[in-house]
C-alpha positions in Angstrom: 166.3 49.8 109.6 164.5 47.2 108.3 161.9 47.1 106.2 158.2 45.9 106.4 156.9 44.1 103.5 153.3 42.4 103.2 151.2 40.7 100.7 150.6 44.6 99.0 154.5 45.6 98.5 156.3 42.6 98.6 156.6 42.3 94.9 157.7 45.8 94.6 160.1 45.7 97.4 161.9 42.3 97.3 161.8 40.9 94.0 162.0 44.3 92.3 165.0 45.1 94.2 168.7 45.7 92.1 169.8 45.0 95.7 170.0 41.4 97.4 167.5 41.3 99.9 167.2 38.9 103.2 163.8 38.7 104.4 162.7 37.6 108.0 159.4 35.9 108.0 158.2 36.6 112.0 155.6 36.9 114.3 154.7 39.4 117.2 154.5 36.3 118.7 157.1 34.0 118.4 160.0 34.1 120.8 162.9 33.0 118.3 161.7 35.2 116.4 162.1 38.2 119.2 165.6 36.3 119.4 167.6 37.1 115.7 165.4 40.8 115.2 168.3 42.5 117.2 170.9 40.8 115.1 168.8 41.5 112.2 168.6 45.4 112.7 172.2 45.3 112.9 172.8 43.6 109.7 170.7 46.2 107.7 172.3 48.9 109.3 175.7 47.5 108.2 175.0 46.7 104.9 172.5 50.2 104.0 173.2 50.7 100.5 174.5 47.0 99.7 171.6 44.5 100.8 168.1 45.3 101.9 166.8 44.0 105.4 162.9 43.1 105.5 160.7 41.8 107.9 157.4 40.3 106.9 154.6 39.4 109.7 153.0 36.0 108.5 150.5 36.8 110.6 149.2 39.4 107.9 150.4 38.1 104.9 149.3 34.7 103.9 149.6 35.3 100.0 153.4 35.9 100.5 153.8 33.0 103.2 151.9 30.5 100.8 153.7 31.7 97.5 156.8 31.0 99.4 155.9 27.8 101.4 156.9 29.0 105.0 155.9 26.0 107.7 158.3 27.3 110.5 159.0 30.9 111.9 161.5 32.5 111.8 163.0 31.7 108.5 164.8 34.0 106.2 164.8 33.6 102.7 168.0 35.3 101.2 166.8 36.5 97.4 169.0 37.9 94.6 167.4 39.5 91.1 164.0 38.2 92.2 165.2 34.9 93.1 165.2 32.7 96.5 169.1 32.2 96.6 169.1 30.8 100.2 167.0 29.7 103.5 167.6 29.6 107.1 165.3 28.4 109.2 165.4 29.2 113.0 166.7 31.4 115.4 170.9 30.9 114.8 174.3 33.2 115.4 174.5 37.0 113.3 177.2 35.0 111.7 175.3 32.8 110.5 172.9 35.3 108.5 176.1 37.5 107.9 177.9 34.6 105.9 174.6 33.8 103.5 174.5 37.5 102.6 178.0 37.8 101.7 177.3 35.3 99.0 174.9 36.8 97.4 177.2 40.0 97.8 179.8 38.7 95.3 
């Protein structure tokens, strides 16, 4: 299941983590957003134990979506050893998200 993260534990969470970690930057409500969670979901399940899943609300953390520059919902930011390693931006295939991970996996 994925994780929430917000302006308080974000730190701790995603750039702390010895995993790679994909974050989904969303909002209650954005449709495309409502589109990729599903797909999402799956992907942490799938990788427990490899790769953290997180979802952070922009809605209630602006610190996080200023620090990180994020215009458009949803993007993902794809990080490795506290780093932003990759971006998607939009609602796109599993595959797609799937594929960037597995980068950072190697």
């Amino acid at each position: 299941m994925a994780l929430e993260v917000n302006d308080v534990n974000f730190d701790e969470v995603v750039l702390h983590s010895d995993k790679p970690v994909l974050v989904d930057f969303w909002a209650e409500w954005c449709g495309p957003c409502r589109i990729i969670s599903p797909a999402l979901e799956e992907i942490s399940k799938e990788y427990s134990g490899k790769a953290v899943v997180a979802k952070c609300d922009v809605d209630n953390s602006p610190a996080v979506v200023a620090k990180f520059g994020i215009r458009n919902i949803p993007t993902v930011l794809y990080f490795k050893d506290g780093e932003v390693a990759d971006k998607q931006v939009g609602a796109v295939p599993k595959a797609n998200f799937v594929n960037k991970l597995k980068n950072l996996l190697q």
